[in-house]
N, C-alpha and C positions, 0 to 999 in steps of 0.2 A: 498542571501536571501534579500529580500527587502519588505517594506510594501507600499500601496498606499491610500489614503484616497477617498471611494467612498461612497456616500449619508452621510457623518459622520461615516461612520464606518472603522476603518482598517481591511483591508483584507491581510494576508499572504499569498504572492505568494512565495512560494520555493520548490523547486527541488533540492534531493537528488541524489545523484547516488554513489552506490558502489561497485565497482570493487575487488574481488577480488582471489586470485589463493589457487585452494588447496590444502591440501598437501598429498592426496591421489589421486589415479590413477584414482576412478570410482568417477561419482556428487553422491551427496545427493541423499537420497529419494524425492521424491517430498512432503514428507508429514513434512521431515527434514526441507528439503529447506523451507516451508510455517511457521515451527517452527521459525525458524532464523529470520524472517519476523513479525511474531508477537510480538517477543523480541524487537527488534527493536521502532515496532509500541505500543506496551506499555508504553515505554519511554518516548514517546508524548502526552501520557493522560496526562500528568500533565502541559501542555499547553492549555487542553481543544481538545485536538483529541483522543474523545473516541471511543474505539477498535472496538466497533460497527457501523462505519462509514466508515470505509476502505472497499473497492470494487476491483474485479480485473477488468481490462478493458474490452470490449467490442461492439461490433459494432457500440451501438447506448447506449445511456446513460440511455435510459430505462431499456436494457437488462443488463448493468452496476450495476444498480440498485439492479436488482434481486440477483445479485451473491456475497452476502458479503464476504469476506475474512476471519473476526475473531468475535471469540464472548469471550466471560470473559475467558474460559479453553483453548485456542487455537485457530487453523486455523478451519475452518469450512471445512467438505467433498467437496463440492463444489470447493473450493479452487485448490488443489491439482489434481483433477479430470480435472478440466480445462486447468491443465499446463502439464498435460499428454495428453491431446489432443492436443495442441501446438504443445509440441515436435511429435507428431507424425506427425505432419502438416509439422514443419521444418527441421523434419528427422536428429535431430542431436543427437551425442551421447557424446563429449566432453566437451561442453558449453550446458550453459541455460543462454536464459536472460527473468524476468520477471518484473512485475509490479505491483504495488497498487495504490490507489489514496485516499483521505480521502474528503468525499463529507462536511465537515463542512467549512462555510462561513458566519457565523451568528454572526449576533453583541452580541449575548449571548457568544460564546464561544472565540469571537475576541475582546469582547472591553478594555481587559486588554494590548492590547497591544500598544505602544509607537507610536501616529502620526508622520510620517515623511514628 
């Protein structure tokens, strides 16, 4: 994780990533799997990434846009629908990998954080 100072404002650049094995034979629901995600992703509201900001990716950042991930009760239908299209796209049945992104870089919800 690192920060960097652009216009005066710190910006958080970081990348998570989690790997990990399960201890059942079949994945998750896709609806599970976007549960786990939002647990996750609730944990960082209290850095100022609120739940309403996560997106899953998408061709073009517009269309990124459109497809939010979570709202206050969970993953949003959209979510999950998407990542069943995926996999149907990538044809797999053992593995999933997927993604989110949280579109917040505003000095409102970044200026509490430490210039480096």
């Amino acid at each position: 994780m690192k920060s960097f100072l652009l216009n005066r404002c710190s910006i958080l650049d970081m990348r998570i990533t989690l790997i990990f094995q399960l201890q059942q034979e079949t994945l998750p629901s896709r609806e599970e799997h976007f549960g786990d995600l939002w647990k996750v992703a609730k944990r960082f509201e209290q850095l100022g990434l609120p739940l309403d900001k996560w997106y899953r990716p998408a061709r073009t950042p517009k269309k990124s846009l459109a497809n939010r991930a979570f709202d206050r009760t969970g993953p949003t239908p959209v979510a999950p629908d998407m990542l069943r299209a995926q996999d149907e796209r990538n044809r797999t049945t053992n593995h999933r990998i997927t993604a989110i992104w949280t579109s917040v870089a505003t000095r409102k919800h970044l200026n509490h954080l430490p210039e480096t």
